[in-house]
C-alpha positions in Angstrom: -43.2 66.0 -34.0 -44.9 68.0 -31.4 -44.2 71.3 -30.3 -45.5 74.7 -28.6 -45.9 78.2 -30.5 -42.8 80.4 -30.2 -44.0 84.3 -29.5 -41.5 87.0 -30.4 -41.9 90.6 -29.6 -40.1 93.9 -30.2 -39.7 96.2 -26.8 -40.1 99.3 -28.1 -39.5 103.4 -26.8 -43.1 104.9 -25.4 -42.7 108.3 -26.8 -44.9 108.9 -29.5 -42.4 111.2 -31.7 -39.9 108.1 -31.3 -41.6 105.3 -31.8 -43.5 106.1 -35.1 -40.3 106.8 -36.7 -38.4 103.0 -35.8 -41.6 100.9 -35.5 -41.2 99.8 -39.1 -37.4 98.9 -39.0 -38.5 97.2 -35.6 -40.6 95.2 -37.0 -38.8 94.3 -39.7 -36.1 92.9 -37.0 -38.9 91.2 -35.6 -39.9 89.4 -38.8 -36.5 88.9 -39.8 -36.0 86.8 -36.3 -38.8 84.9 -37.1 -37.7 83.3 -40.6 -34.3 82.7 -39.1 -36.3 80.3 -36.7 -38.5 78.7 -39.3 -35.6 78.2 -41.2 -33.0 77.0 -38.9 -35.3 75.0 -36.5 -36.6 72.2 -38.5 -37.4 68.8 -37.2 -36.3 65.5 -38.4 -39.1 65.0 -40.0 -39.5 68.6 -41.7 -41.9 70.1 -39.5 -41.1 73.0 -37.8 -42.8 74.6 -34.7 -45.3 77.6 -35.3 -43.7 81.1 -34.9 -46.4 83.6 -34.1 -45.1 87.4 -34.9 -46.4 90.2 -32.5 -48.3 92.7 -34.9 -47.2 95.8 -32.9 -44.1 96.5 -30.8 -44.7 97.4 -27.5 -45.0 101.2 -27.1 -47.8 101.6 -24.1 -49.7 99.6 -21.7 -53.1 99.0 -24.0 -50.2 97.7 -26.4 -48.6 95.7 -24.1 -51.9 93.7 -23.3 -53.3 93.5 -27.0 -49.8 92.1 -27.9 -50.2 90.4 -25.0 -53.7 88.9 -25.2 -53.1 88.3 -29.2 -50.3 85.8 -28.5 -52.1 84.2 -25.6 -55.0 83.4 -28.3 -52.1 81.7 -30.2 -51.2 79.5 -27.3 -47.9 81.0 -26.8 -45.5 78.8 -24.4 -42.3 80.6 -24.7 -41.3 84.5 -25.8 -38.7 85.8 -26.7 -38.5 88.9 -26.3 -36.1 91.5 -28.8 -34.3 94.5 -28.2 -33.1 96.6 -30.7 -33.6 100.5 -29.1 -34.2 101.5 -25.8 -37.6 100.8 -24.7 -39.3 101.3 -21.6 -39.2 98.7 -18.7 -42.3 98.8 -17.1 -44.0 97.5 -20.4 -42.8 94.2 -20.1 -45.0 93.8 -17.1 -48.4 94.4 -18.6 -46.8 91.7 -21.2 -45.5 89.2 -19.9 -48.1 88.7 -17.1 -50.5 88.2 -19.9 -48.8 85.0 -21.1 -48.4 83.7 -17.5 -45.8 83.1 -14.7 -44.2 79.9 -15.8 -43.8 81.1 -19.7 -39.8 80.6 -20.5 -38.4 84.1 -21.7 -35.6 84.8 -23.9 -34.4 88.1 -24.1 -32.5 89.2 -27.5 -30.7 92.1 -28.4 -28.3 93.5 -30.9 -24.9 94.6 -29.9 -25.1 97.7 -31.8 -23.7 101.2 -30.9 -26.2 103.6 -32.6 -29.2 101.8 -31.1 -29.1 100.7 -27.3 -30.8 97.1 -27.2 -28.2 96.2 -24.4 -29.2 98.8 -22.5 -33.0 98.1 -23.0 -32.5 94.5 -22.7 -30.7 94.8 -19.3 -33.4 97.1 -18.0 -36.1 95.5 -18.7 -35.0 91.9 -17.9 -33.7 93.0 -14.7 -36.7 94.3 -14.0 -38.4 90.2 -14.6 -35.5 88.8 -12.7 -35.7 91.5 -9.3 -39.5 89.6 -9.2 -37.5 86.0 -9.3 -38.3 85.4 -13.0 -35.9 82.9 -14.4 -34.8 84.5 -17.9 -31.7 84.0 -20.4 -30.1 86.6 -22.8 -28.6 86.6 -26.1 -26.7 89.2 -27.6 -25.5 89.2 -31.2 -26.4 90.2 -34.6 -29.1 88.1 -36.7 -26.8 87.0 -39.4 -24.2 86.0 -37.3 -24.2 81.8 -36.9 -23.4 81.7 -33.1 -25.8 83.8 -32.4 -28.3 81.9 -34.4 -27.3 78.6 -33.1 -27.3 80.0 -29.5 -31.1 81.2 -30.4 -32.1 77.7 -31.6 -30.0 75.7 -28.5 -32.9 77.6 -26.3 -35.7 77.0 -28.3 -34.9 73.4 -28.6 -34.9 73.6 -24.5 -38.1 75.3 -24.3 -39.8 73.6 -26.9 -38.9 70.6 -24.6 -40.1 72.1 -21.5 -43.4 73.7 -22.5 -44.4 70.6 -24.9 -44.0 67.8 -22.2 -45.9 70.1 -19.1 -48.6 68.4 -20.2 -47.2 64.7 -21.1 -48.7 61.0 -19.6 -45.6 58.9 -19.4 -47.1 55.2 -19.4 -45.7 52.8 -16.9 -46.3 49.3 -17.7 -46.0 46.9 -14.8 -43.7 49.7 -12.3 -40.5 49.5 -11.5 -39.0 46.3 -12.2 -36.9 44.0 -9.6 -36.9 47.2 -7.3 -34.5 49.8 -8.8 -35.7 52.3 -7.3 -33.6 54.9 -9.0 -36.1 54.1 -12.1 -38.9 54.8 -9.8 -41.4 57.7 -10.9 -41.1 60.2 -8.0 -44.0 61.6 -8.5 -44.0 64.9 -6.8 -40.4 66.3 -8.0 -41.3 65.4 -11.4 -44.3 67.7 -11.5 -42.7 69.7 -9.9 -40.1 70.1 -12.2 -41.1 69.0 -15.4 -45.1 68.6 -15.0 -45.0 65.2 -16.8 -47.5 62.6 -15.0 -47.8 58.9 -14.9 -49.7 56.4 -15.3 -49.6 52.9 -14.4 -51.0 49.8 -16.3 -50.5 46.3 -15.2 -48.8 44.3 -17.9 -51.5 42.3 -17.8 -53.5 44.4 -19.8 -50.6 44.7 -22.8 -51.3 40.4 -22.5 -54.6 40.7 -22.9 -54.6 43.5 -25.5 -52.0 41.0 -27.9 -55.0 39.1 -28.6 -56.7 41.3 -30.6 -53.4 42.1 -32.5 -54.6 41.4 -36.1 -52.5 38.3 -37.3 -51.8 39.9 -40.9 -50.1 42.6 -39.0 -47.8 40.1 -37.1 -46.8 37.8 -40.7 -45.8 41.7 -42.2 -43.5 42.3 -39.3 -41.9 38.8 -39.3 -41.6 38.8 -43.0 -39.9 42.4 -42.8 -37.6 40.9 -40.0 -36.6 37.8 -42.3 -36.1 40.1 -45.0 -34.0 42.4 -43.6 -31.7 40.0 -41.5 -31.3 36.6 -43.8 -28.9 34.3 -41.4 -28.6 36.9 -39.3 -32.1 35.8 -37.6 -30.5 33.0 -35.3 -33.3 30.6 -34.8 -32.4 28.0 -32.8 -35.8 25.9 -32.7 -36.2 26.7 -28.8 -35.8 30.2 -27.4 -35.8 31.9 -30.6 -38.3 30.6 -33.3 -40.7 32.2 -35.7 -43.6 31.9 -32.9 -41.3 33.5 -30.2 -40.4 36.2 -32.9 -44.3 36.6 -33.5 -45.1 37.4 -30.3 -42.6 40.2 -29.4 -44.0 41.6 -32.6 -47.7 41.1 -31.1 -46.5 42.7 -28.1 -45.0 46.3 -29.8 -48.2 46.4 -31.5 -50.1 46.0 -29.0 -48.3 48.5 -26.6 -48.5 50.8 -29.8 -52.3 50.6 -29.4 -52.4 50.6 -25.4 -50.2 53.7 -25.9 -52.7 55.3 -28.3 -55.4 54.6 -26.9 -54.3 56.1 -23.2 -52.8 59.1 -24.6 -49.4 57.7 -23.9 -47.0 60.6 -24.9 -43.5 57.8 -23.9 -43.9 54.4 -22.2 -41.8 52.1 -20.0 -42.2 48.5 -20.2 -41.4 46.5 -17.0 -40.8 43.1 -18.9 -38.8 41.5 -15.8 -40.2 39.2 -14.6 -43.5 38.6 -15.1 -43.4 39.0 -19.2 -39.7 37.7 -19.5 -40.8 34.6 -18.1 -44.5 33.5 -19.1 -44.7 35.8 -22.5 -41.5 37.3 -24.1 -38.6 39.2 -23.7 -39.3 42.8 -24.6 -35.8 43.7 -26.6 -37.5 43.8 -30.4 -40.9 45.3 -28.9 -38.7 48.5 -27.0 -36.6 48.4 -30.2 -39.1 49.2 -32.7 -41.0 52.1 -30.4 -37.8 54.3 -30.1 -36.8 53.5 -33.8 -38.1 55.6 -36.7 -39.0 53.1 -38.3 -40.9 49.6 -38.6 -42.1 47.6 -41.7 -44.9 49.9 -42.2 -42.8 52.8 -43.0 -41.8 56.0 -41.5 -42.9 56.9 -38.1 -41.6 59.0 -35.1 -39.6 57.3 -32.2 -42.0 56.8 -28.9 -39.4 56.9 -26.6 -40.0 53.2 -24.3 -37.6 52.3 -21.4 -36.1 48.9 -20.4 -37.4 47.5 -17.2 -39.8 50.8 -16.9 -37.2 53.1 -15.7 -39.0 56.5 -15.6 -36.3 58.9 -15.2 -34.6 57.2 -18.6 -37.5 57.4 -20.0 -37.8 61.1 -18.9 -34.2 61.6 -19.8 -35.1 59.9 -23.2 -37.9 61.9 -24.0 -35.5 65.0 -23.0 -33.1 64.4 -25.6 -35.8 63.2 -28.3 -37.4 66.9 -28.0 -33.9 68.4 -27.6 -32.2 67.0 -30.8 -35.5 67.6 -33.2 -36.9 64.1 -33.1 -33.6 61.6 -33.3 -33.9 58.5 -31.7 -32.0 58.7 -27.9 -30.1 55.5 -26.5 -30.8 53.5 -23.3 -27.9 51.6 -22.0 -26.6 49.9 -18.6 -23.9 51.0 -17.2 -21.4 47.7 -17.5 -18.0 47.8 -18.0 -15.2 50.4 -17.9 -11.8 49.5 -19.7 -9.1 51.4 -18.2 -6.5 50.5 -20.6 -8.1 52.3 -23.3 -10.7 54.8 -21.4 -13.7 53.3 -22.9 -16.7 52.2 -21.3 -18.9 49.1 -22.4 -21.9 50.0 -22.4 -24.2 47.4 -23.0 -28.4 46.3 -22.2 -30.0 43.4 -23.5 -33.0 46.2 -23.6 -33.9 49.2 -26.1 -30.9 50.3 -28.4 -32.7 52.0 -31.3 -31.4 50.2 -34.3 -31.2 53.4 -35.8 -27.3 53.6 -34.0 -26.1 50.8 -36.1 -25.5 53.0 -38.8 -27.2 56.0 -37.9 -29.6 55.7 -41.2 -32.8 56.7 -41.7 -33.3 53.6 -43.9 -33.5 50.2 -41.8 -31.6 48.4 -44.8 -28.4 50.0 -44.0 -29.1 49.6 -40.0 -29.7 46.3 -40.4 -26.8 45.2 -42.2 -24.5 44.8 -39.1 -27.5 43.8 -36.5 -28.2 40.0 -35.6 -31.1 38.4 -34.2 -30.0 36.3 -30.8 -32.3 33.4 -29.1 -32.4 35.2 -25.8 -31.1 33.8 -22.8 -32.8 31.1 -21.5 -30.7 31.5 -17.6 -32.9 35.6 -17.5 -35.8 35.2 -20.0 -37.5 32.0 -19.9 -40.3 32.8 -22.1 -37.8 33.3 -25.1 -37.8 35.7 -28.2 -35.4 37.4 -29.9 -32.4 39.8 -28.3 -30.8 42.9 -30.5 -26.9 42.5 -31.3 -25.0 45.4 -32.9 -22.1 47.6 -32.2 -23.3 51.4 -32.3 -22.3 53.3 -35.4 -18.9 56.0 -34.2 -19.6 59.3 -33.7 -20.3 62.1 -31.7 -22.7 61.8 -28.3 -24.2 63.2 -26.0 -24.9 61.3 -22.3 -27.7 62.1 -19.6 -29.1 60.9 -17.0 -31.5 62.8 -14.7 -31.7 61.7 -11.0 -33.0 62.9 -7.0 -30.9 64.5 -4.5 -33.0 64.5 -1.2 -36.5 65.0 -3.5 -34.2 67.5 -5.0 -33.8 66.9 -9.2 -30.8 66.8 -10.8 -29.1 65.7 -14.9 -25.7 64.5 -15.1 -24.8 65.6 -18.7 -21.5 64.0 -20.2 -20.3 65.3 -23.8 -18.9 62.1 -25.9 -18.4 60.0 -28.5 -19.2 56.2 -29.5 -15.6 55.4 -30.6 -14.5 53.5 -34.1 -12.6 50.5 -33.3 -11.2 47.7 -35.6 -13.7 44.3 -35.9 -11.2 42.6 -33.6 -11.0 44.8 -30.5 -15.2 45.3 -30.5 -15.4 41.7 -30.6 -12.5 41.0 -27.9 -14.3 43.6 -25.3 -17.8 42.5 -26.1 -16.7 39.1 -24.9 -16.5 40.5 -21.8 -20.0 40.9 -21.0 -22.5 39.2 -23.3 -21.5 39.2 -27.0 -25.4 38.7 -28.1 -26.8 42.3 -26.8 -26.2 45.3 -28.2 -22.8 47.5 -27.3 -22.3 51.8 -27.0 -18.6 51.8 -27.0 -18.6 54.9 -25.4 -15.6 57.4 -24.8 -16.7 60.2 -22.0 -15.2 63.6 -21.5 -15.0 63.0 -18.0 -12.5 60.7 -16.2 -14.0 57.5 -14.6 -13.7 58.7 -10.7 -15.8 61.9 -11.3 -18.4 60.4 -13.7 -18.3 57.2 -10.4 -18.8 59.7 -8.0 -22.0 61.8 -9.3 -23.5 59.4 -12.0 -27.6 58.9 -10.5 -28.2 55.4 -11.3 -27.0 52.1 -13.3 -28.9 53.5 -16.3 -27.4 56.0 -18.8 -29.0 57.5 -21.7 -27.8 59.3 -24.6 -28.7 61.0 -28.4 -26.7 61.4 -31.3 -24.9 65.1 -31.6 -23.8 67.5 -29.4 -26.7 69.2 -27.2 -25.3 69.9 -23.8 -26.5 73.2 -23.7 -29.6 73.0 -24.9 -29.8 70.6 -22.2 -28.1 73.1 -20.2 -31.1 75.7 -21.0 -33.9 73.0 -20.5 -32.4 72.8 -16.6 -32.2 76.2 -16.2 -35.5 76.7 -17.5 -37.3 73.6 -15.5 -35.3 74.4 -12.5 -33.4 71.3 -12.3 -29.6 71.1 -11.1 -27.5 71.2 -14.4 -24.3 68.6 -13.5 -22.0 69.2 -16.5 -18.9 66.5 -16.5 -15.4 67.1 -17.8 -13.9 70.4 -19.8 -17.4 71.8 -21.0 -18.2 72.4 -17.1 -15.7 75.3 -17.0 -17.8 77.1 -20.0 -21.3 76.8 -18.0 -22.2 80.2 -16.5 -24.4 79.6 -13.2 -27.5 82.0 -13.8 -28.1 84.4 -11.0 -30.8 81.9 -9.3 -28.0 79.3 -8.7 -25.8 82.1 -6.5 -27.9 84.3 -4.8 -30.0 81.9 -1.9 
């Protein structure tokens, strides 16, 4: 998965007579920080983003800019910046200025007695933050787990923030059947994030499925029949092995379209032009946020239903965020009272990765059917995705605009186990041949009603509200935390002084 290199530097006292004699064990602090990262921050697929090691700490200004200048040639996008002693503030000038204005800065101390990192870190951070520099602190002791995992919740944030700067998102088609909360506003969203669009006519996704080699398409529907038995509902009309074979054609040929545009994450419009002359675009928005299609292994590309940009934005978030899992894009449909669950159900993208939350599509696949879609919305036919997501713990997001101003709504939950029974009673409701989030909020239903951006919600398997926290704070979005976990979030200074 892609990332950015993490800098970290020591801070270190400018007298001569004081500095020779800790440089060593400040190093060695230094060092120590980094294999805590490269150990603790691995992706889901093993990789782990570059940690580059300053070779001196900073003791004067012609140090401040080597250090400086060294991890610039590294392509640094986000520093963090130790205490262990008291160093002089000024220095982190001549650094940090080096590295540029935007660069997210984590400031780390100890919270040791016989050496004053505190009292270095609060110096010389204030200093960053008197200039308006947005900055976070974490105090604690290396070997302590809450620390660590406090560490690695803001890297995962700025890892997020720095890597998509420079992201396409690919819009196929625009915004479909006008929801214009799914619209990509362009100037907030470079504002904020620096992510950029571009938009393709679906056309060109038609015309591209043409040159989809035909071999390709038999593997995929072989893998498909494999996998599902008589689970793949033909029904000689809207689903058949043709209509299956070209919403295959179609993922492969947005695969290509992607690659060949430099696509980073995609949306595909589908209604109404593709839902009604070519195929419904379930199984092709299924297999790009999966890990996983019959040729093996891959990572997710994060694809929204009906080319909703800020889910896709949202998606591509969390996918960063969680290390590379595969993120959820659901409607908002249905809220059960009774039992304080919400329905959440789309005939689009649900990763089949939630069935059973697997990395092997054998086990996913065991509780997933293949549905003729409807013919009364998609006239063109294909296949739509039916399977009740896997329990266990979630988190929701959505990001949205408040007068050109952006915001995330971010909701810590739970897909809920329930008997065989009651899923199939509730999913009777709606439309039993999509697939269902039965989703339990930590929120109640009036607040989440009155501040939720759009009909849209997304969402990623674990708990990461405060890395998503961080990745606001850092991006300068409004942070909307739902529920209990609201009381714990500490506005930074930016938020209360205007």
């Amino acid at each position: 998965m892609k990332g950015t290199p993490i800098g970290l530097v020591m801070l270190n006292d400018a007298r001569k007579h004081v500095y020779e004699l800790n440089a060593e064990q400040n190093m060695a602090v230094v060092r120590q920080w980094a294999e805590v990262i490269r150990n603790g921050l691995k992706n889901q697929d093993g990789t782990t983003p570059e940690v580059i090691t300053a070779s001196k700490t900073i003791t004067s200004v012609q140090a401040a800019h080597e250090v400086g200048e060294e991890l610039a040639r590294a392509n640094v996008k986000q520093l963090i910046m130790c205490y262990n002693v008291w160093n002089f503030p000024y220095l982190a000038w001549p650094l940090v200025n080096s590295l540029g204005e935007d660069i997210p800065i984590l400031s780390l101390s100890n919270n040791n007695g016989k050496y004053p990192g505190n009292v270095g870190l609060l110096a010389s951070d204030g200093a960053l933050r008197q200039a308006g520099r947005r900055t976070h602190r974490i105090v604690g002791e290396i070997d302590d787990p809450k620390t660590q995992a406090d560490v690695f919740a803001w890297l995962r944030a700025a890892q997020a923030a720095t890597t998509m700067r420079n992201e396409v998102f690919g819009l196929y088609g625009g915004h479909s059947m006008g929801m214009e909360t799914g619209f990509f506003h362009l100037t907030p969203t470079i504002k904020a994030i620096g992510t950029n669009c571009y938009q393709i006519d679906q056309l060109w996704l038609v015309e591209a499925m043409k040159s989809v080699p035909d071999k390709e398409v038999e593997a995929g529907l072989k893998w498909f029949e494999e996998l599902l038995g008589d689970r793949l509902l033909y029904d000689g009309k809207m689903l058949t092995p043709e209509t299956l074979k070209t919403q295959i054609r179609l993922y492969l040929a947005m695969e290509q379209v992607n690659k060949d545009n430099g696509f980073d994450f995609c949306g595909l419009k589908g209604q109404r032009e593709l839902t009604e002359y070519v195929c419904l675009g379930d199984v092709p928005e299924m297999l790009m946020n999966d890990p996983y299609d019959w040729r093996g292994p891959k990572e997710p590309t994060v694809c929204s239903t009906e080319a909703d940009a800020y889910a896709a934005i949202t998606m591509q978030i969390m996918k960063y965020i969680s290390g590379g899992l595969p993120t959820l894009f659901m409607d908002v449909r249905l809220y059960h009272p009774d039992i304080d669950i919400w329905d959440w159900v789309n005939s689009g993208n649900h990763a089949s990765w939630y069935a059973a939350r697997s990395w092997d599509p054998k086990e996913n696949f065991k509780t997933i059917r293949f549905h003729p879609a409807l013919e009364f919305y998609f006239k063109a036919g294909g296949a739509s995705v039916e399977f009740d997501a896997a329990p266990g713990q979630m988190t929701y997001a959505r990001m949205g605009l408040w007068d050109e101003k952006p915001y995330m709504v971010i909701i810590p939950g739970e897909v809920v186990d329930l008997p065989a029974d009651k899923r199939k009673a509730l999913n009777a409701q709606t439309d039993p041949t999509w697939p269902h989030v039965h989703a339990r909020l930590q929120c109640t239903f009036d607040e989440f009603l009155a501040v939720f951006p759009a009909n849209h919600a997304q969402g990623v398997s674990g708990d990461v509200v405060k890395s998503l926290n961080y990745y606001c704070e850092i991006t300068g979005i409004t942070p909307v935390i739902l529920g209990p976990a609201a009381k714990d979030r500490i506005p930074p200074i930016w938020e209360r002084v205007v």
